[in-house]
C-alpha positions as CSV (number, residue, x, y, z in Angstrom):
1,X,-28.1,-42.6,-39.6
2,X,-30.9,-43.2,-37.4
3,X,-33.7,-40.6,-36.9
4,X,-36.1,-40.6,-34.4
5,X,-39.4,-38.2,-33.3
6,X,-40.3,-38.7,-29.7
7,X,-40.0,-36.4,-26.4
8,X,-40.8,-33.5,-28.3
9,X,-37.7,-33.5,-30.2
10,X,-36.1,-34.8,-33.5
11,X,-33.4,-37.0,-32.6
12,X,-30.3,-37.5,-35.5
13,X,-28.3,-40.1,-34.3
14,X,-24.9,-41.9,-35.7
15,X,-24.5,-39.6,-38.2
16,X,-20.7,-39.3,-40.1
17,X,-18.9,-36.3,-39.7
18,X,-17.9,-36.4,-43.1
19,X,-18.8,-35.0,-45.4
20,X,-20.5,-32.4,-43.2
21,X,-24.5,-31.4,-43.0
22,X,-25.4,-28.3,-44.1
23,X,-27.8,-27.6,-41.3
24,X,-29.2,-23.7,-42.2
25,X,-31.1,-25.0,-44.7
26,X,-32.8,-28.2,-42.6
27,X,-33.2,-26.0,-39.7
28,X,-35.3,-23.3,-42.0
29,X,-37.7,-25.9,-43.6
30,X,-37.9,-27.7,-40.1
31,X,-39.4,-23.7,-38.6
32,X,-36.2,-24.7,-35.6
33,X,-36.3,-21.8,-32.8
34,X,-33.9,-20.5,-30.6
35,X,-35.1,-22.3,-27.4
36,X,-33.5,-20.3,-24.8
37,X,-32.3,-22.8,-21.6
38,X,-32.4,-26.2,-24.0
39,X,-29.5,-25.0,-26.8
40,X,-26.3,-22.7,-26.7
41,X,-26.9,-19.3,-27.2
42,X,-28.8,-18.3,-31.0
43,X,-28.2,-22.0,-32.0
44,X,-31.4,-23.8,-33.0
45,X,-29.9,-27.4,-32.4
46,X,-27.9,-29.2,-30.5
47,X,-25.3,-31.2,-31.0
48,X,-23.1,-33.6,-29.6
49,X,-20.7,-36.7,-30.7
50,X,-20.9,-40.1,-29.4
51,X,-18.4,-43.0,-30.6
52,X,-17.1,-41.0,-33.3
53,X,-20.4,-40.2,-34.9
54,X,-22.2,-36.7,-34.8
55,X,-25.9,-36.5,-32.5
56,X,-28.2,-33.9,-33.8
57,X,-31.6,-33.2,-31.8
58,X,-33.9,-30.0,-32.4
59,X,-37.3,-29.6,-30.0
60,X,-40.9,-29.3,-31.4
61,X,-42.3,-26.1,-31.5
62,X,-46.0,-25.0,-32.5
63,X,-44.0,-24.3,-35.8
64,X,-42.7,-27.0,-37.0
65,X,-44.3,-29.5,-39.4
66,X,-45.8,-32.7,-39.1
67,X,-44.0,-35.8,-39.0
68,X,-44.4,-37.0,-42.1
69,X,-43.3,-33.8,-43.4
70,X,-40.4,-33.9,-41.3
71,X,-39.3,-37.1,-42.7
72,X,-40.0,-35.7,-46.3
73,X,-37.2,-32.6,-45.5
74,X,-34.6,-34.9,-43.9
75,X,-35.2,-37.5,-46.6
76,X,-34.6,-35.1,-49.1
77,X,-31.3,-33.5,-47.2
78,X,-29.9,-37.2,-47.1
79,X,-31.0,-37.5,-44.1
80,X,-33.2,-41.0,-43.0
């Protein structure tokens, strides 16, 4: 998996679709909003699959924490 902070946005790329992320919880430490316009209705994240391999990106809000604190909650998700 490849993570990347830039644009505003966290950007989760080549990620296996097995075994499945359990997003709720990454999304709740991570503060993630609704942003309406930028993700499918009440979703939080976006989504998409390129080459066989999941794409996860959620925007930046005034909420969510600092970098290193992001890369602390994916780290500790399996994430990184």
């Amino acid at each position: 998996m490849k993570v990347a902070i830039h644009n505003g946005m966290i950007d989760v790329s080549e990620i296996p679709l097995y075994p499945p992320i359990k997003w709720k919880q990454i999304l709740d430490e991570l503060s993630a909003e609704h942003i309406p316009g930028l993700y499918q209705h009440g979703r939080r994240m976006g989504v998409s699959i390129e080459n066989g391999r999941l794409r996860a990106y959620v925007y930046l809000t005034d909420r969510t924490p600092t970098e290193p604190k992001i890369l602390e909650i994916l780290e500790r998700h399996g994430i990184c």
